[in-house]
N, C-alpha and C positions, 0 to 999 in steps of 0.2 A: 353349741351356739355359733360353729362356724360361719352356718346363714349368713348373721348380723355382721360380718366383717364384709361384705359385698355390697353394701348399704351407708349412706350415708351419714352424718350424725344429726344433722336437723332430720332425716327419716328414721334414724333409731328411736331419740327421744318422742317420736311420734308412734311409733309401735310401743317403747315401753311403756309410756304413761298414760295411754286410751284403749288398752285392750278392756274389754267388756268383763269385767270380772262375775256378773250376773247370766252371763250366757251358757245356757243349757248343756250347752253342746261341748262346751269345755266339760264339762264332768260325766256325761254321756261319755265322753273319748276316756276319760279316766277310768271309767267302770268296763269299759269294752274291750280295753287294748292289754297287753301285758307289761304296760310299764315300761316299753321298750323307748330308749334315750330321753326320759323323761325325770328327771332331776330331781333327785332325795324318795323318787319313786321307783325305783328300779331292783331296790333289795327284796329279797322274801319278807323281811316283819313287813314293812310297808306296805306291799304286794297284798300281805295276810289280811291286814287289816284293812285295807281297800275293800277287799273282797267281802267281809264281814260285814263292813260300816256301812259301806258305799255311797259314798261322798256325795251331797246336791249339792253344795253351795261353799265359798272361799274358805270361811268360819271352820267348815268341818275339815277339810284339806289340810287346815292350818292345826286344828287337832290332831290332826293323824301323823303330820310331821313331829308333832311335839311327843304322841304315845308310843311312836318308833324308837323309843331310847330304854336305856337300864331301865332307868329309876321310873318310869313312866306305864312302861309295854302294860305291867300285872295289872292296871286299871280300864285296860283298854273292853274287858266284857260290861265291864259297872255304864262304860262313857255310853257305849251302844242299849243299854238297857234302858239307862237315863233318857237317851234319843228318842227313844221309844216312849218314855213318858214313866216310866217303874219308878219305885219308891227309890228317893234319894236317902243319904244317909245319914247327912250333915244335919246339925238344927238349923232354921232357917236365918238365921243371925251368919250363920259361913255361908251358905247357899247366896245370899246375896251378894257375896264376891265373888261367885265363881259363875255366874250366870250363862258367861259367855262358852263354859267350858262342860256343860250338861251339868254342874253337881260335882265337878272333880278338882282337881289342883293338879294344873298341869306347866303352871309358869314359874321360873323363881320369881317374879314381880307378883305372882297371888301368894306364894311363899311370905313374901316381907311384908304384905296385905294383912293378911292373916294372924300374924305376930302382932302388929301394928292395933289392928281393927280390935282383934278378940283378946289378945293377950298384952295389951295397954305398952307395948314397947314402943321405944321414938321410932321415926325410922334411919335415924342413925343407928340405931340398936339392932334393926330390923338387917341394916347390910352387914353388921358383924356376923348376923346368925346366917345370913346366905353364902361367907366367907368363912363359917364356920363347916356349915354342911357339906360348903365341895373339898373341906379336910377329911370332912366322915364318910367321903365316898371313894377312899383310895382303900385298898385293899388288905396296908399295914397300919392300921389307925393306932391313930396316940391313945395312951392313959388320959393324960390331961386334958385331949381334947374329947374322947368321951365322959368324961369329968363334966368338962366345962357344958357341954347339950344337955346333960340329964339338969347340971345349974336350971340352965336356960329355962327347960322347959317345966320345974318345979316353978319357978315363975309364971310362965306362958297357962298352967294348969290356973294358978292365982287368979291372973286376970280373967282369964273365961268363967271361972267361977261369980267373978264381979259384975260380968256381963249376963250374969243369966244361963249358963252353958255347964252341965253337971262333969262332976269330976273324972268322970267314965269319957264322958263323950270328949272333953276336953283332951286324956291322954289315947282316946284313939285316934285324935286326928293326932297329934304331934308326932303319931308312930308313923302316919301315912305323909305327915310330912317329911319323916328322917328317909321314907325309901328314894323319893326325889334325892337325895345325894349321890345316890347311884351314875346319877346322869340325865341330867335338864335339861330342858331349854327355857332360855328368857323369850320373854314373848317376840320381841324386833327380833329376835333371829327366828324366831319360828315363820313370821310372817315376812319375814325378808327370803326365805328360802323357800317358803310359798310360793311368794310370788314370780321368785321363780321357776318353780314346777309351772304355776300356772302358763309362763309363756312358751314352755315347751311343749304344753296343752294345745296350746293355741296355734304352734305350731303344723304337730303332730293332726291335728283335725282340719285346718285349710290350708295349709300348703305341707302335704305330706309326701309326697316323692320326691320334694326338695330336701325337706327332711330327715328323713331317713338316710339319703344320699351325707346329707353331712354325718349323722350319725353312725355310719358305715363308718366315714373316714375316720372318725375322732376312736372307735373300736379298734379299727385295725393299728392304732399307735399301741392300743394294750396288750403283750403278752397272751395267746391263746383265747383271744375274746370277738376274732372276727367270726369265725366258724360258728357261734351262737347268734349273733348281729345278724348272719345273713340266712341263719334260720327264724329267726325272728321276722326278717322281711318276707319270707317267702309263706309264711303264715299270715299274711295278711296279704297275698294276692301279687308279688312283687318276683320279677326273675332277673336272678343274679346271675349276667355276662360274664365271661373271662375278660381279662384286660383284652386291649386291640391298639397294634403301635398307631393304626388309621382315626381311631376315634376316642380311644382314653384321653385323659385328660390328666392332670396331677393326683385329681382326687375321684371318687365316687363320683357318678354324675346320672341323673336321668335321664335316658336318653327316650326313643318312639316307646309310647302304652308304656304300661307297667314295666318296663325293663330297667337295672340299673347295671354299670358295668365299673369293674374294678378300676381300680386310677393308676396309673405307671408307677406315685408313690408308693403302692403299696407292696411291688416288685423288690423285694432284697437285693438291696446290692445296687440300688439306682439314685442317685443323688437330684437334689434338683436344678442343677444346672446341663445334666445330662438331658434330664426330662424338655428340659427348656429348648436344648437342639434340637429332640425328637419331634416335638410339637412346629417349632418353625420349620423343620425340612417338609414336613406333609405335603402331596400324599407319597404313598409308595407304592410300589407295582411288587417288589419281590425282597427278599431278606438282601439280595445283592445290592439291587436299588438303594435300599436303606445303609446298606455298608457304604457304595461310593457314596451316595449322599451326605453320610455324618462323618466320614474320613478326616482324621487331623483337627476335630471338635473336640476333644475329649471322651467319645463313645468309645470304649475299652473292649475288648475280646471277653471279659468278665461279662460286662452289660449288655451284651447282644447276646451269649448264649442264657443270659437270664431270660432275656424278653424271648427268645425263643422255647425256652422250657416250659416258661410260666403260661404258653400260648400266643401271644402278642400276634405270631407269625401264619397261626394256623388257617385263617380261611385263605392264605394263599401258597399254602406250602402241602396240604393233606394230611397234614399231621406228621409227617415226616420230620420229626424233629431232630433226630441222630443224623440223618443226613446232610440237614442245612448247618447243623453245628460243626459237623466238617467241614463245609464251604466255609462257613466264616473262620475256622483253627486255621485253614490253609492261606486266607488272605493276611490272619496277625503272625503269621508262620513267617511268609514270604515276603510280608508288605515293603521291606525293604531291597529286594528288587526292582530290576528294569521288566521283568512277566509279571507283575502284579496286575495289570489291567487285561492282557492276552488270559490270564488265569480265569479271573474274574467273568469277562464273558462267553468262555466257553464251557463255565460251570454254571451262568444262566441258561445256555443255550440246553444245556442238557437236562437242568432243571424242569425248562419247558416241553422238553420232546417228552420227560418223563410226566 
């Protein structure tokens, strides 16, 4: 979401709260793209279940955030079948609280629904047994809290039975309601974390080499995750530049057509106050150039044979990179001499005949 911090806040609140949550094209982009910086969307279950379901509209998005979990994923062939219109399972006494979810229980608020509606519990009672479950979903569970669920739901069978709902069908849903303990969602967080999938939808489909561009940068912070980031972009039509000390920037940046080109941040070893000189000295003519230029700023013998390795220097050096990183070792060599400038230009001079 680095975009958003270039923007103002009366223009944030205006992008967050009127994106078109009905637009086609939002879920087009969902079904087309690979989840690439697109928020709670980016893992394989997610991914999988994209692929399978494939989302038209907010509702289902919102379902597939919530199926992406422990307790949740094993219902996810029933939710798509359901979609489809296939026999549901529930009697329709449960079916009519789950309406929003095909036939399944996918919230802890249909959880305490559930209890409440069919198995005649307050809903005081209702958030004991949701405070119950997320005990039954650790790995070392209690005696007594398994004790205390089977209580529960010798109750919960009671009231269903009161309500019309057979003894069978009553302890099959209770079993499908204990897998949810594994790991839920409550509905606000499902739909809070939608919504924001959805604005990186929205993103990612009209302003998308802006995109991408922050998406870059926010990878390259990760351990081993730019190298897929920039094969990601390049699968969709995008060619990743080497940095350039003339035209980087701090970060990724879009630059002419499809091109995106590395940012000086992403250079090891370069701080952003360095970066900050580089950018106010522009332009340069030669790695010398840039040496007298940034002299006595803090640009270190480290940081210039970085930008030099990394490329920064290539479309004016020929690649020759061992060589210019002699010139610069001999000016942080010498720099405290009276030949540091006599040095300097007659290792441009020769730069250029070469």
């Amino acid at each position: 979401m680095k975009i958003l911090g270039e923007i103002s806040k009366d223009e944030l609140k205006e992008f967050l709260y009127k994106i078109d949550r009905n637009d086609k094209q939002i879920y087009n982009e969902m079904n087309t793209n690979n989840g690439f910086g697109i928020f709670q969307f980016s893992g394989n279950t997610a991914l999988g279940l994209v692929n399978d379901i494939k989302p038209e509209n907010f509702e289902e998005m919102v379902a597939i955030n919530a199926l992406a979990r422990p307790g949740t994923i094993a219902f996810a062939p029933e939710y798509n079948a359901n979609r489809k219109g296939e026999n549901m399972k529930y009697p329709k006494a449960v079916h009519s609280l789950l309406e929003e979810t095909r036939g399944l229980c996918l919230y802890q608020e249909q959880v305490m629904s559930i209890f409440n509606k069919i198995g005649n519990f307050t809903l005081e009672e209702t958030n004991m047994i949701r405070g119950l479950m997320k005990k039954l979903g650790k790995a070392d569970k209690k005696k007594e809290d398994l004790e205390k669920w089977d209580k529960q739901v010798g109750r919960f069978i009671k009231g269903a039975i009161e309500n019309g709902i057979s003894e069978k069908q009553a302890k099959d849903i209770a079993n499908d309601l204990l897998m949810l303990s594994a790991y839920s969602f409550n509905k606000s967080h499902a739909l809070a974390y939608t919504y924001v999938a959805v604005e990186t939808l929205y993103l990612s489909k009209y302003f998308r080499k802006y995109f991408y561009a922050a998406s870059l940068a926010y990878e390259a912070t990760k351990k081993d995750a730019i190298k897929d980031a920039c094969d990601n972009c390049r699968k969709f039509g995008y060619n990743i530049l080497p940095p350039d000390v003339n035209t980087s920037m701090k970060n990724f940046i879009p630059i002419d057509g499809n091109n995106m080109i590395f940012g000086l941040n992403e250079i090891k070893g370069i701080g952003e106050k360095p970066i900050d000189t580089i950018i106010s000295n522009r332009p340069y003519k030669s790695v010398i150039d840039f040496i007298l230029k940034t002299q006595g700023s803090g640009i270190t013998k480290s940081i210039v044979n970085a930008l030099i390795c990394s490329g920064c220097f290539d479309p004016m050096i020929n690649g020759e990179r061992k060589y210019y990183e002699a010139i610069a070792n001999d000016f942080y060599e010498t720099k405290k001499t009276t030949k540091v400038i006599e040095l300097l230009e007659q290792k441009w001079k020769e730069s250029e005949e070469r």
